[in-house]
N, CA and C of each residue as an Amber inpcrd file, in Angstrom:
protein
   597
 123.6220000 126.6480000  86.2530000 123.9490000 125.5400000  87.1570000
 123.8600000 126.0160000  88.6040000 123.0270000 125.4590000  89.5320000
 122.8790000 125.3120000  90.8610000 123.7020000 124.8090000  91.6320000
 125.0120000 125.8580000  92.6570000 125.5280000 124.8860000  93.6600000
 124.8860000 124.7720000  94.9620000 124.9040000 123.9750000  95.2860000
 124.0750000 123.6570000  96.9410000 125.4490000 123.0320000  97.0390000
 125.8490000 123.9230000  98.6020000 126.8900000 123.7550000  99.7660000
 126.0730000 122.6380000 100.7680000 127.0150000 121.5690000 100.8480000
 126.7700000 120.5260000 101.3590000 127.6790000 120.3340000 102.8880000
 127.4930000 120.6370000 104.2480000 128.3470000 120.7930000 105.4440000
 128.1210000 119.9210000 106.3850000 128.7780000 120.2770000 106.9920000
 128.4870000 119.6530000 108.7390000 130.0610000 119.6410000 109.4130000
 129.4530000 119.0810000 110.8230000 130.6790000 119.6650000 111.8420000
 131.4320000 117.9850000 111.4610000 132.9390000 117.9110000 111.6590000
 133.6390000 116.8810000 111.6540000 132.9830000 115.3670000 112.0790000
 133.1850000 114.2390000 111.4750000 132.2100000 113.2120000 111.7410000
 130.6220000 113.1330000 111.5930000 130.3360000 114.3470000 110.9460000
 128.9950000 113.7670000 110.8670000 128.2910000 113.0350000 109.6660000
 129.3560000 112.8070000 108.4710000 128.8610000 111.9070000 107.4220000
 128.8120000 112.9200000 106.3630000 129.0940000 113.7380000 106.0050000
 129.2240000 114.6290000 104.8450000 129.3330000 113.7010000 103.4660000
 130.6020000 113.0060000 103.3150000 130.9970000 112.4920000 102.3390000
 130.0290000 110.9630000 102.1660000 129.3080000 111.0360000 103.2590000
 128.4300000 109.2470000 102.6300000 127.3550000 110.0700000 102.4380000
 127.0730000 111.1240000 103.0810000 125.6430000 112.0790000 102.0540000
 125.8790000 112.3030000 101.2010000 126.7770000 112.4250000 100.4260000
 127.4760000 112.9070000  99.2240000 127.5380000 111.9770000  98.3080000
 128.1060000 110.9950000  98.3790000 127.8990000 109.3400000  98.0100000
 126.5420000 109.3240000  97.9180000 125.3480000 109.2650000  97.9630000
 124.0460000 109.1140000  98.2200000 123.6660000 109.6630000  97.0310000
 124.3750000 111.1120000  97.3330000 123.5560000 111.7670000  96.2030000
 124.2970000 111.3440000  94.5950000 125.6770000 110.7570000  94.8750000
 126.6150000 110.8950000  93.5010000 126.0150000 109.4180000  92.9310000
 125.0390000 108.6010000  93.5350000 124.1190000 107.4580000  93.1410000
 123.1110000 107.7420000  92.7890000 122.6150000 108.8800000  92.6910000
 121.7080000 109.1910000  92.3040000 121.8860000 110.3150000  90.8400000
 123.1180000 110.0730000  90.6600000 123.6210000 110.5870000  89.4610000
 124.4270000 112.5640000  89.5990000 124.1060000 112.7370000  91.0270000
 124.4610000 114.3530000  90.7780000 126.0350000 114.5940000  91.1820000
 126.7940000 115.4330000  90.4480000 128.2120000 115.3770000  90.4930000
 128.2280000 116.6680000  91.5570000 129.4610000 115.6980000  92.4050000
 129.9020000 116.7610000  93.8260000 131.1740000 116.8690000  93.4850000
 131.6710000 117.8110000  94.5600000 133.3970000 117.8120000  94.5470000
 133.6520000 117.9540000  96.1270000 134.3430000 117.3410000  96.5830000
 134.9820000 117.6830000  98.0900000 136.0520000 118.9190000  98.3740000
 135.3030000 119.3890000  99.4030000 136.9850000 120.5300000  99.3380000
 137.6820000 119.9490000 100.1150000 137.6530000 119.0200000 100.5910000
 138.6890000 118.4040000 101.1650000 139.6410000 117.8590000 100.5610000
 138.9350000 117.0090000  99.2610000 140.0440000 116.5820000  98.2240000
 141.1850000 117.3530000  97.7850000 140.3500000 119.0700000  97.2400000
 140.7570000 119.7750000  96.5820000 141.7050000 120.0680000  97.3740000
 141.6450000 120.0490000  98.8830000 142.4160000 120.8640000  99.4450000
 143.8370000 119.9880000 100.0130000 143.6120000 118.5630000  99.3560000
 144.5220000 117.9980000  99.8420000 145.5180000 117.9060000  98.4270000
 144.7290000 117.7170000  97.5830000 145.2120000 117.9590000  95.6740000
 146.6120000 119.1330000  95.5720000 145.5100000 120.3530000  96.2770000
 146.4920000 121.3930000  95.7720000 147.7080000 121.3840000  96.9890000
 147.9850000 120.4910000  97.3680000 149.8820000 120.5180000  98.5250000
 150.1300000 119.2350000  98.2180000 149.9480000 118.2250000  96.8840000
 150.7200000 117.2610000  96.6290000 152.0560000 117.5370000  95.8930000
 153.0810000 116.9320000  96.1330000 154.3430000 116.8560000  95.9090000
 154.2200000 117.6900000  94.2710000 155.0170000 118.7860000  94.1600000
 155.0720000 119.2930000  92.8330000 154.4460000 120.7100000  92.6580000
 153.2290000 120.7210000  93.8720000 152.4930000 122.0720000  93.5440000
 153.0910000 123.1900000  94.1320000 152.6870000 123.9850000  93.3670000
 153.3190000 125.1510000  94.4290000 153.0320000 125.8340000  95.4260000
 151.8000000 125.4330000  96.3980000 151.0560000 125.6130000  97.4810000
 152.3830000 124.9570000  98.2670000 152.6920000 123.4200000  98.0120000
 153.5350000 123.0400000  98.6810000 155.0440000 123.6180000  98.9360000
 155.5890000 123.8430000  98.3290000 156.6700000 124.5050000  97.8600000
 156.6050000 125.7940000  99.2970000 155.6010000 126.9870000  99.0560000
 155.1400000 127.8660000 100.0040000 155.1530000 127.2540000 101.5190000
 154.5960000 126.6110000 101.8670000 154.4650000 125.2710000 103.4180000
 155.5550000 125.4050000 103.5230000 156.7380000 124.5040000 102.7300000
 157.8210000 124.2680000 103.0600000 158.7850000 125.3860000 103.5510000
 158.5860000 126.6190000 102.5990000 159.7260000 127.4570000 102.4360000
 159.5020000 128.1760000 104.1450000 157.7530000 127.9330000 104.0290000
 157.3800000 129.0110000 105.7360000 157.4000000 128.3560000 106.8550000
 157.0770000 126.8110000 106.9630000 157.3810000 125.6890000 108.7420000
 158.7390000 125.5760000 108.2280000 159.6180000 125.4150000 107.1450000
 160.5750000 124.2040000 107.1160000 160.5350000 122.9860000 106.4600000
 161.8910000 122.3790000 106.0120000 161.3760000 121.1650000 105.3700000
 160.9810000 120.1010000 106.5570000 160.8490000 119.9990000 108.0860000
 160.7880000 119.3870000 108.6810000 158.8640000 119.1720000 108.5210000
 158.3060000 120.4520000 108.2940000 156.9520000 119.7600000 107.2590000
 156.5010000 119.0280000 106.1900000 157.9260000 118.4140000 106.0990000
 158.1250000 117.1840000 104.7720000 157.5060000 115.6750000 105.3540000
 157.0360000 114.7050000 104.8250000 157.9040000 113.5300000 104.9390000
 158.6940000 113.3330000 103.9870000 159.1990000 111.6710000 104.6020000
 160.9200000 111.4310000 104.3580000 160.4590000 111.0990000 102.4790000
 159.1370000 111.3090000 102.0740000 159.3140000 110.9720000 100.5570000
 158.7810000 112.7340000  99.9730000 158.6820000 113.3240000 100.9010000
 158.2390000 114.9560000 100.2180000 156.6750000 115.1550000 100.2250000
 156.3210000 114.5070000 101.0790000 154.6720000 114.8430000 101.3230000
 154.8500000 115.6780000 102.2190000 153.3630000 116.2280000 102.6080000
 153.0830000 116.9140000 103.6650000 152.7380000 116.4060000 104.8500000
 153.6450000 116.6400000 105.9680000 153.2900000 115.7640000 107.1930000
 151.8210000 116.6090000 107.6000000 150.5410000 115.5630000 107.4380000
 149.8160000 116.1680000 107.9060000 149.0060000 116.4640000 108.8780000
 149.6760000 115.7340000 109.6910000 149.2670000 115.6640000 111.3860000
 150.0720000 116.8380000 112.0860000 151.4060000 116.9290000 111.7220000
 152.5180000 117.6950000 112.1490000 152.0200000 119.1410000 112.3960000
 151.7380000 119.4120000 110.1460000 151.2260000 121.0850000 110.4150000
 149.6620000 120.8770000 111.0780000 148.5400000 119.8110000 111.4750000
 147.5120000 120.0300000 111.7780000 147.9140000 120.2560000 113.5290000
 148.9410000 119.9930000 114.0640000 149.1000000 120.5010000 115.2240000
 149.8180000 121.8440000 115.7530000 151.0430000 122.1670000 114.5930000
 151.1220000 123.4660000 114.5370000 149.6730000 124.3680000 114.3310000
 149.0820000 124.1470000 113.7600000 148.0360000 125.4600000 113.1640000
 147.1120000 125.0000000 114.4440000 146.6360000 124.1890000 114.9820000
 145.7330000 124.4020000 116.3190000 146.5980000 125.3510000 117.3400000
 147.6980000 125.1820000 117.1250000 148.4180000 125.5500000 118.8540000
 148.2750000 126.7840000 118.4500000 148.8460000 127.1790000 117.2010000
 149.5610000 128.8400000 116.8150000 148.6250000 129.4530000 116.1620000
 147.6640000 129.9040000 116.2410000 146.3090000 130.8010000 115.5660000
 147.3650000 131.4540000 114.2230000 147.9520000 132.2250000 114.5110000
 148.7230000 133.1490000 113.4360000 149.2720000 132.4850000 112.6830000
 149.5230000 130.8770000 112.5000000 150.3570000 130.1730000 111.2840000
 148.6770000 129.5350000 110.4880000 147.9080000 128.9940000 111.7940000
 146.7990000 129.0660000 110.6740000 145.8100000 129.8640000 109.9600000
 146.2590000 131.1020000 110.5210000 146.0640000 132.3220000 109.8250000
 146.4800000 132.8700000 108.2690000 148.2300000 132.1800000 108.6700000
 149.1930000 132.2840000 107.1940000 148.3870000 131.6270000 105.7360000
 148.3440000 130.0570000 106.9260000 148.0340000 129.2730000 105.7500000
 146.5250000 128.9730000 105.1600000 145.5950000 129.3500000 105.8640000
 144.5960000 129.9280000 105.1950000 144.5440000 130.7100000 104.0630000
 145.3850000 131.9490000 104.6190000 145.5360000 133.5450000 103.2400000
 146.0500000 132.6940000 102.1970000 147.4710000 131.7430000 102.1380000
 147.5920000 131.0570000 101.5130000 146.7310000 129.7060000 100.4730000
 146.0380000 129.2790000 100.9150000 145.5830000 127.6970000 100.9460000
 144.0400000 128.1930000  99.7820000 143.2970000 129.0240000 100.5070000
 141.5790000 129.6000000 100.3300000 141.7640000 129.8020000  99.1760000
 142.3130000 131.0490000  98.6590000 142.4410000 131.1470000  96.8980000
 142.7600000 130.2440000  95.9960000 143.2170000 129.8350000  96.0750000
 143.8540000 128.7070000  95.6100000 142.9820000 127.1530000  95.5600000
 142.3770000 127.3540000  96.3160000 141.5850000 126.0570000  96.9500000
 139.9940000 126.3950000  96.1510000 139.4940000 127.6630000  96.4240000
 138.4080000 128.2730000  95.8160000 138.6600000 128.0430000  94.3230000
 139.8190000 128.5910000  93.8220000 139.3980000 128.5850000  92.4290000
 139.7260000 127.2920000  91.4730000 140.2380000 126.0970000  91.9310000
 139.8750000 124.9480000  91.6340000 138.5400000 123.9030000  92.0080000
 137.8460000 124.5420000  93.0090000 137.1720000 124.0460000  93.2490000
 135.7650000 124.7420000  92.0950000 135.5860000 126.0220000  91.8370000
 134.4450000 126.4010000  90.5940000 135.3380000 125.2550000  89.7290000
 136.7010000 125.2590000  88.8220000 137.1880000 124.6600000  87.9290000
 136.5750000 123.3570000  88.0730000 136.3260000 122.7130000  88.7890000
 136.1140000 121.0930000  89.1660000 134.4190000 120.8000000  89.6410000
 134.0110000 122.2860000  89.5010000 132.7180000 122.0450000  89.5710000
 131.6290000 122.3050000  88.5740000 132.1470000 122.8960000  87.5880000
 131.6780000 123.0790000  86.1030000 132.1900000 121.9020000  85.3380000
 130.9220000 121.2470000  84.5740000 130.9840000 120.3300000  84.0040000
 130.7980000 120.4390000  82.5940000 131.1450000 120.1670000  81.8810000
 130.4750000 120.5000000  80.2850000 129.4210000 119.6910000  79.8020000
 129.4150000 118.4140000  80.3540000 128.2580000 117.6750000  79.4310000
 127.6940000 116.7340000  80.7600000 127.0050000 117.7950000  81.8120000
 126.6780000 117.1330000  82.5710000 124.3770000 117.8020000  82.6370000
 124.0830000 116.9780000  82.6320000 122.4590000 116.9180000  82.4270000
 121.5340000 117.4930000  84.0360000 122.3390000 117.2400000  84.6630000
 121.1240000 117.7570000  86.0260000 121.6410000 119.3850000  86.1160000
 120.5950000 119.9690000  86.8990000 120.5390000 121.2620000  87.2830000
 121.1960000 121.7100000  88.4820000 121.9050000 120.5850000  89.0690000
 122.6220000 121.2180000  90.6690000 123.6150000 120.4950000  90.5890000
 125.1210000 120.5380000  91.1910000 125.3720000 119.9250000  92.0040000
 126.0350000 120.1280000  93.3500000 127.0330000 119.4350000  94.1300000
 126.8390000 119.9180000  95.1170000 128.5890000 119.9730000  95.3740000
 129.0340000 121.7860000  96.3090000 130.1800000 121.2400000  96.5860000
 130.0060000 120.9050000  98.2000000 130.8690000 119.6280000  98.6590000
 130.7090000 119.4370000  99.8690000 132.1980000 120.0600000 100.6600000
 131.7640000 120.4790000 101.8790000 132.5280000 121.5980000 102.6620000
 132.8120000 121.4400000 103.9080000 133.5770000 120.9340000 105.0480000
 133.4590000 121.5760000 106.3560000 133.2680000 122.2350000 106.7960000
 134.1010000 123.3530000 105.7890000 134.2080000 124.9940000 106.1960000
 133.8030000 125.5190000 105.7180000 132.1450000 124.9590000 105.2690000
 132.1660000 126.3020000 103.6260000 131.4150000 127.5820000 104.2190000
 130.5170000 127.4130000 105.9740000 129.9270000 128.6180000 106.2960000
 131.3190000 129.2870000 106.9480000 132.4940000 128.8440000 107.6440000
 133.2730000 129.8140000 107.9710000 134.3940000 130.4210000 107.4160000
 134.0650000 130.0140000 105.8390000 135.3990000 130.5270000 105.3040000
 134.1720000 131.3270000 103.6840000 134.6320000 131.7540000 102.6520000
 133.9060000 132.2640000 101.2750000 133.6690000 131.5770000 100.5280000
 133.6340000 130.3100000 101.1370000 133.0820000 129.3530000 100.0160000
 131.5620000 129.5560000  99.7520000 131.1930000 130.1400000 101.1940000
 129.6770000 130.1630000 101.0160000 128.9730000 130.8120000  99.6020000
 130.1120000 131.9010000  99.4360000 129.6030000 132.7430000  98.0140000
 129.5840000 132.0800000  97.1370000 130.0420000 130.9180000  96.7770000
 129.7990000 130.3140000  95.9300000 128.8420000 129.1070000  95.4500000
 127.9330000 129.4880000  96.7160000 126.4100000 128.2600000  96.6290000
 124.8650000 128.9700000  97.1210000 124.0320000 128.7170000  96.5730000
 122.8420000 129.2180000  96.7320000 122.2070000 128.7600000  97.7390000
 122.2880000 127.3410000  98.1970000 121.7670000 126.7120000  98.4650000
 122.6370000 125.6650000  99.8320000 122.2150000 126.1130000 101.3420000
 122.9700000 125.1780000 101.9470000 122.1580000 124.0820000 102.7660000
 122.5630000 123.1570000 102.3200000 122.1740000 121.1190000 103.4290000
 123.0700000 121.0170000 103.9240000 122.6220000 121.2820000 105.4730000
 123.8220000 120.5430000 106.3840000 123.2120000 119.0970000 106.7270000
 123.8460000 118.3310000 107.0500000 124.3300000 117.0190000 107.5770000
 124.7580000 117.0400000 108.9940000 124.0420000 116.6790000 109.7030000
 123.7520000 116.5620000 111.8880000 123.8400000 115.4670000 112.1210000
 124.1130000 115.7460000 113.0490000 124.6160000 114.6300000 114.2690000
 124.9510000 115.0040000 116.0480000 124.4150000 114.4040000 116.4750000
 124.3760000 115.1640000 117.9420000 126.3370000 115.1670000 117.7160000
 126.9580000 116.0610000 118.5620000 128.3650000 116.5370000 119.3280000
 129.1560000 115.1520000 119.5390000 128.5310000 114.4560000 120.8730000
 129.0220000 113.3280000 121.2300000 128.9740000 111.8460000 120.2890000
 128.1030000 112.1380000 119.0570000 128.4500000 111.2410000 118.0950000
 129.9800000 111.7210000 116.6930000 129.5550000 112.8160000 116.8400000
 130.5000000 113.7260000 115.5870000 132.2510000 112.6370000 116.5740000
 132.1200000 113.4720000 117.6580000 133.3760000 112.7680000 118.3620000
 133.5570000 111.6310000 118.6340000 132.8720000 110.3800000 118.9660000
 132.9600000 109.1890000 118.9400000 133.4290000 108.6730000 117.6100000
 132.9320000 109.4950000 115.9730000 133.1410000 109.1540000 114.7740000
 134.3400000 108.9980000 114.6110000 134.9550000 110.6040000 115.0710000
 135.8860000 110.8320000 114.8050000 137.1960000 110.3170000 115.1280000
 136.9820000 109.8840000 116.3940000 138.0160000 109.5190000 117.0570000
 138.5650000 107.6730000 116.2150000 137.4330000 107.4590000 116.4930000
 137.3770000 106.2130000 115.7160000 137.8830000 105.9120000 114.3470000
 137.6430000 106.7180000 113.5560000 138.0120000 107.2560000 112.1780000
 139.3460000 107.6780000 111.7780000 139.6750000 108.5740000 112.6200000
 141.1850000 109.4790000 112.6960000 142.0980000 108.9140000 113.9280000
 141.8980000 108.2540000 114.7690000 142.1950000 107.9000000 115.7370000
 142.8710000 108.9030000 116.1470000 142.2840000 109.9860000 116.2500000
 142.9180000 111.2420000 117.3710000 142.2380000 111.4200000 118.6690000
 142.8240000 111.8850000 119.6060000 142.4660000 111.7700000 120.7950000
 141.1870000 112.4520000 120.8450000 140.4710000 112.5090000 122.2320000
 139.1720000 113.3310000 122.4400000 139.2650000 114.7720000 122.4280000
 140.8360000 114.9640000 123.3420000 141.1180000 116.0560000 123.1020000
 140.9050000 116.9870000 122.0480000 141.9920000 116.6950000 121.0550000
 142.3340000 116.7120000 119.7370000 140.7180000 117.4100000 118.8310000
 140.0450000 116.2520000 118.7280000 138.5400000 116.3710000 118.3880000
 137.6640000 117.0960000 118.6000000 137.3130000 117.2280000 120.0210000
 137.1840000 118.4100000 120.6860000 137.5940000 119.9990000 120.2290000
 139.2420000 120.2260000 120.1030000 139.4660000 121.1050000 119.4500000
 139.3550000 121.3850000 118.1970000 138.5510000 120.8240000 117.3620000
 138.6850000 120.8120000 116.0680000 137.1430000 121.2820000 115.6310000
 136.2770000 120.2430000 116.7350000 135.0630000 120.8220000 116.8130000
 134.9010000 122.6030000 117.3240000 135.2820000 122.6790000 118.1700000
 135.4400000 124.0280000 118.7200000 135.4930000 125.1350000 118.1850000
 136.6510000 124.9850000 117.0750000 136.9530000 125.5560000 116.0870000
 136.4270000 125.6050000 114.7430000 135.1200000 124.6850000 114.5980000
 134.4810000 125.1880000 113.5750000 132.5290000 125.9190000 114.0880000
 131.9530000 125.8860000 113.2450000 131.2520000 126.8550000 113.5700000
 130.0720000 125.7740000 114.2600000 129.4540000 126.3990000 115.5520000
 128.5580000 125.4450000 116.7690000 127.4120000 124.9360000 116.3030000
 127.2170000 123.7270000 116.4730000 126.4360000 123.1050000 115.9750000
 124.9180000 123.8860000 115.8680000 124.4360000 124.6430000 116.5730000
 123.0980000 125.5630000 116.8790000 122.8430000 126.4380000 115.1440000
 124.2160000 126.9110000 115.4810000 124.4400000 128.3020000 114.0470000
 124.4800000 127.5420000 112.7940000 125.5810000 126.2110000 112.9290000
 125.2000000 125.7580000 111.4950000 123.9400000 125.6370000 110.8070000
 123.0780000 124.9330000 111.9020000 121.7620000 124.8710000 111.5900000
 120.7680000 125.5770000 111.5080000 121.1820000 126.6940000 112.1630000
 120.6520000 128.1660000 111.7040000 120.5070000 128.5980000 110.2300000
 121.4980000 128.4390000 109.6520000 121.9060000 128.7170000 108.1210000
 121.3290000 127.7820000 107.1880000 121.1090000 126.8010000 107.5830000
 120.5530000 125.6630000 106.4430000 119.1660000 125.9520000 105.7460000
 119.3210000 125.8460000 104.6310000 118.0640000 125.8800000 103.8460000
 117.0860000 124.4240000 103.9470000 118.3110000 123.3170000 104.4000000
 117.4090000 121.8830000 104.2600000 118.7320000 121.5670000 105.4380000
 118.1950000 120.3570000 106.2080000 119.1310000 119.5680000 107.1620000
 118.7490000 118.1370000 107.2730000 119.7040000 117.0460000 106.7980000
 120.0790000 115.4970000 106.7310000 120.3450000 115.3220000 108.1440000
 119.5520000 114.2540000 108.7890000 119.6180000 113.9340000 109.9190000
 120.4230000 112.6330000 109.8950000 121.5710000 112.7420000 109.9830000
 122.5970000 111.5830000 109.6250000 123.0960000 110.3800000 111.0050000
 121.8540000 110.6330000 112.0000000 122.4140000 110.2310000 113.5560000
 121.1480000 108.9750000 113.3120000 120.7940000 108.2960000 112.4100000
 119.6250000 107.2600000 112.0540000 119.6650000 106.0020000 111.2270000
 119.0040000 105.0160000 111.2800000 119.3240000 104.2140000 109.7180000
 120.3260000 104.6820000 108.6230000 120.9220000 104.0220000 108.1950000
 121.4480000 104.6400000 106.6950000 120.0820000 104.5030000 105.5760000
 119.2080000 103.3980000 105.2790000 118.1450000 103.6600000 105.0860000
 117.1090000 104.4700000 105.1970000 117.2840000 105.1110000 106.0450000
 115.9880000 106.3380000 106.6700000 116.7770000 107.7290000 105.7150000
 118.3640000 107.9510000 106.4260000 119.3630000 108.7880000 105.5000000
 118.8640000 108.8800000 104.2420000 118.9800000 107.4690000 103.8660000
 118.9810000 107.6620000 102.0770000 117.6970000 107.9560000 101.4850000
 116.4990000 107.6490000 102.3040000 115.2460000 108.3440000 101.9240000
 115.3500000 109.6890000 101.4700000 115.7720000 110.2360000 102.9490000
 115.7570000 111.8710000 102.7980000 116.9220000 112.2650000 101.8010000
 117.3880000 112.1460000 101.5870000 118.4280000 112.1530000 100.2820000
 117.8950000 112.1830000  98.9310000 116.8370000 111.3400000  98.7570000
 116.1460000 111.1750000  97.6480000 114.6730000 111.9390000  97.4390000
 114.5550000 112.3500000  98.3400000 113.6650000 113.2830000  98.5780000
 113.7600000 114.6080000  98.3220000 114.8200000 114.9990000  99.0360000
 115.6070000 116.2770000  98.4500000 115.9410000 116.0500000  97.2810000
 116.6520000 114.9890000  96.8770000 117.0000000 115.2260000  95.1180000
 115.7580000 115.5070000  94.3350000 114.6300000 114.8790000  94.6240000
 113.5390000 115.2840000  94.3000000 113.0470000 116.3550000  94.0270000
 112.8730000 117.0700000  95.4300000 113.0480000 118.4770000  94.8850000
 113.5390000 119.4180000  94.2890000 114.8330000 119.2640000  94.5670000
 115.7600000 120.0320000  94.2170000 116.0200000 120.1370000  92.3180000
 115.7050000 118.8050000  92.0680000 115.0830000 118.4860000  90.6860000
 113.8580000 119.6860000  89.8540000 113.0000000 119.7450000  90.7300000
 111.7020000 120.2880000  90.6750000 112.1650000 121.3930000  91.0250000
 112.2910000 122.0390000  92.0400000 112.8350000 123.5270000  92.3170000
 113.7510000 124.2340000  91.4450000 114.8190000 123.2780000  90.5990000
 115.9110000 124.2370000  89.2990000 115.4000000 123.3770000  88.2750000
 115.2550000 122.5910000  88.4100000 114.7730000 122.1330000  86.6690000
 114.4860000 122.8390000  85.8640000
């Protein structure tokens, strides 16, 4: 089984490229999901959060406030340092679990990543498609989307890896700043290949 790492910088459409392809029958997994899965009420990722910010990283029903710690870990490098060492293992090895299928017929699929060139997820895909978008669209998305400030966005972009280098690394790149029609061509095109190339 073939994973192709599926990326891009915040706002640029990852998850409707992803959608594209999961219509075309190929099974993805988000690490975003995963990564929101493993700190729901009960796990013991969460449990860890709590015991290290405080329960004031609760909400009032035992979730994870997640704006709260997403502003601790921008300000304080060293707590999102913690919770990385914490979060990555944990996050990695449900994500192979959720990406092995038993009775699934195509030859690839894909995990999709924000972070998968700046963190070890990369080791776990042969194959990387990023998903672009000029800067000043990623942030217009975003803001719109998350309704976080420019600021905010800005720092988030900053902090992941520059749009130049991502695209450095790509084996294939989705030009996601166009038609959604034009998108979904190239989507199907690549599945195409990618068909033909592991088949």
């Amino acid at each position: 089984m073939i994973i192709i790492g599926l990326t891009g910088g915040i706002g640029s459409g990852k998850s409707t490229v992803a959608r594209q392809f999961g219509a075309l029958g190929v099974h993805w997994v988000d690490a975003d999901d995963v990564a929101r899965e493993v700190v729901e009420p009960g796990m013991p990722a969460l449990s860890a959060i709590a015991d290290h910010f405080g329960q004031d990283i609760l909400t009032v029903d035992g979730a994870l406030d997640r704006a709260r710690l997403r502003q601790i870990v921008f300000e304080q490098p060293e707590q999102r340092a913690w919770l990385e060492s914490l979060l990555h293992p944990i996050i990695r090895e449900e994500l192979i679990r959720q990406l092995h299928l038993t009775d699934y017929t195509l030859p690839y699929v894909l995990l999709v990543s924000p972070l998968l060139l700046e963190t070890d997820q990369n080791e776990l895909v042969e194959k990387v498609l990023v998903v672009d978008v000029p800067v000043d669209v990623q942030i217009e998305r975003t803001m719109a989307r998350d309704t976080n400030s420019r600021e905010q966005v800005e720092r988030i972009i900053a902090a992941q890896m520059p749009r130049e280098q991502r695209i450095s690394k790509a084996d294939a790149v989705i030009d996601n700043n166009q038609p959604t029609e034009k998108v979904a061509a190239e989507v199907r095109a690549l599945h195409e290949r990618f068909m033909v190339d592991f088949g």
